[in-house]
N, C-alpha and C positions, 0 to 999 in steps of 0.2 A: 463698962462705964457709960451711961446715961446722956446723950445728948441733948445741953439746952441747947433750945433756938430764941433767940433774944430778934423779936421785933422790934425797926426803929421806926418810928413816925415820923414825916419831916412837917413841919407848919412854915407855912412860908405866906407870904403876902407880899404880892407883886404890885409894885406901886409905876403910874405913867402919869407923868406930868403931878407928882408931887408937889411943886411948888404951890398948886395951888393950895392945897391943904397947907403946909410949911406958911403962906400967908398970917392964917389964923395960928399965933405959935400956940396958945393954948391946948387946941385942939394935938395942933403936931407933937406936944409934948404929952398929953395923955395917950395917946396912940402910942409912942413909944414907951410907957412904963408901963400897959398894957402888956405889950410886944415881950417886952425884958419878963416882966415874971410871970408869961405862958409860954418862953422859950421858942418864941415866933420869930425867922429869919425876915428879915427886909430887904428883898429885892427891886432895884429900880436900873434906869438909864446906865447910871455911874458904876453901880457894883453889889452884891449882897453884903449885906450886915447882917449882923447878932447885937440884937440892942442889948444883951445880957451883959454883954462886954464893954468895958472901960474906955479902950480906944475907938472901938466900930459908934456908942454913944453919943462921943465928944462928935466925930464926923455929922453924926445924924442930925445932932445942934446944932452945927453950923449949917446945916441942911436950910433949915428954918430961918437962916439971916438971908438967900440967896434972894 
């Protein structure tokens, strides 16, 4: 039996001192729909996300009010 080998690729984008981008929500919100449909994780200070996800999202929007 034939072994596949399945490469995974992680995309990540490491963020420090986000707020200032989060300032400009516009921007912060094209960055994360960006994010969400190339499957790009967001790591910062607080914790990694997955903007692809419903709840890691909602988190990331409120990112933007801080």
């Amino acid at each position: 039996m034939p072994q596949q080998l399945t490469a995974w690729w992680l995309k990540l984008v490491l963020g420090l001192e986000v707020s200032q981008l989060a300032r400009n929500s516009s921007d912060w919100h094209h960055l994360l729909e960006i994010r969400a449909l190339t499957h790009t994780l967001i790591l910062d200070e607080e914790g990694l996300y997955d903007p692809s996800t419903f709840n890691d999202r909602l988190l990331l929007g409120r990112e933007a009010g801080r």
